[in-house]
C-alpha positions in Angstrom: 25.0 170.4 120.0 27.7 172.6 118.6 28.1 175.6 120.6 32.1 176.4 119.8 33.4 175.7 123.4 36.3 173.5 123.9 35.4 170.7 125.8 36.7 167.2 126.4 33.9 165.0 125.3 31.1 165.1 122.7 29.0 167.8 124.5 30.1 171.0 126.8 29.1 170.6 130.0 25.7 173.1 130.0 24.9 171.4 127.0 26.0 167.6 128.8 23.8 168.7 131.7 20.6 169.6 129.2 20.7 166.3 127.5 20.7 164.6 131.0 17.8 166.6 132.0 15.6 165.7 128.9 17.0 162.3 128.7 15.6 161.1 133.0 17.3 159.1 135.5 18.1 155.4 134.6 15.5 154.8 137.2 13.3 157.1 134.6 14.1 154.8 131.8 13.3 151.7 133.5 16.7 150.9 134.5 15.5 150.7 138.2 16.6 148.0 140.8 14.5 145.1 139.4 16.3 145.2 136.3 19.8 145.1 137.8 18.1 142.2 139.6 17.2 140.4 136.5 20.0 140.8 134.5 22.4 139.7 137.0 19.8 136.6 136.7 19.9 136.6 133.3 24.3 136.5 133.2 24.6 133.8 135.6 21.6 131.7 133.7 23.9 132.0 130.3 27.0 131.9 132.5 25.8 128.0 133.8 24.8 126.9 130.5 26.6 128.1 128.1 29.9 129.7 129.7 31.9 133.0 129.2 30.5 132.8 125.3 28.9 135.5 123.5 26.8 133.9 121.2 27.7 136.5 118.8 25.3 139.1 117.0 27.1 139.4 113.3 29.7 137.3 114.1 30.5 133.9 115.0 30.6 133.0 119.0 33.5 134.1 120.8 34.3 133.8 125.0 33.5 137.3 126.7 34.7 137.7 130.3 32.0 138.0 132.9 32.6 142.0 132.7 32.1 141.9 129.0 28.7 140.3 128.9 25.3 142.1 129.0 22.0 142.3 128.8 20.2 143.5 125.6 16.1 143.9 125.1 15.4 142.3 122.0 12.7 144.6 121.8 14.3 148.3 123.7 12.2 149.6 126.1 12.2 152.7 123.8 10.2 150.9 121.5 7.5 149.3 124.1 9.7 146.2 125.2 9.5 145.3 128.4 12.0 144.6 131.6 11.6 140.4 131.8 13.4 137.2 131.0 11.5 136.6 127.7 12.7 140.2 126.0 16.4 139.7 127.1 19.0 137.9 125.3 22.7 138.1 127.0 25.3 138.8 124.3 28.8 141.0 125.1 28.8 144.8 125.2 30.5 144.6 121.8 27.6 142.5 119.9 25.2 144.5 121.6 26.4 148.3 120.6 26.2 146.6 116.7 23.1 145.3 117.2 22.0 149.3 118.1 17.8 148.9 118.1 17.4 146.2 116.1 14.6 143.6 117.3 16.4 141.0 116.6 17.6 137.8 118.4 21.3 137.2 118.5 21.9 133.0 117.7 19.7 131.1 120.1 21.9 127.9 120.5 23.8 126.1 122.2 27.5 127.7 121.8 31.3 127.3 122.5 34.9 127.3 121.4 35.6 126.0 118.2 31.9 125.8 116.6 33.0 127.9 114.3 32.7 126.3 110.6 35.4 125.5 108.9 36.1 127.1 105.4 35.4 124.6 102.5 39.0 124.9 100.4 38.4 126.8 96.8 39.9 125.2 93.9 41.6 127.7 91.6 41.9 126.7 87.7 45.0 127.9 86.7 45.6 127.6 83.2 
């Protein structure tokens, strides 16, 4: 909302305090304890198999530090999805602000440095 007061992020603070309001408590949202439970599950599951590696969501895999990893719903709890192992896919903060709402599944395979493809060479005619 655009009210003309100077503020020093997106909202003034009545209207900050509003949005809050409408918005609920994490807990609200189903961010509540057994979440935080599960997805610290969920990190150290991809953390054992596959590493500090983002499998990427656009992009091609790349590490992520422990910090930098998180947990998406494939399909967002906004949208009906639900808080368990089989709608969570672990991708980096990064991945997972580009992936927005989309109920997609970032790549599901085994990943790590240098799996990246190589670029085939392009011949030029010059002439």
């Amino acid at each position: 909302m655009v009210c003309g007061e100077l503020c020093d992020g997106a909202r003034c603070p009545k209207h900050q305090r509003a949005r809050e309001r409408l918005r609920g408590s994490a807990a609200a949202r189903g961010y509540d304890g057994r979440y935080r439970r599960l997805r610290k599950e969920a990190i150290d599951a991809h953390i054992a198999r596959y590493g500090q590696v983002c499998p990427g969501y656009g992009v091609l895999p790349h590490t992520a530090t422990r910090a930098e990893l998180s947990v998406d719903h494939i399909i967002p709890l906004a949208d009906g999805g639900r808080n368990d192992a089989s709608n969570f896919q672990v991708i980096c903060i990064t991945c997972n602000k580009r992936k927005g709402r989309a109920h997609d599944v970032a790549v599901d395979r085994r990943v790590s440095i240098g799996t990246a493809p190589k670029p085939t060479p392009k011949k030029f005619l010059i002439g």
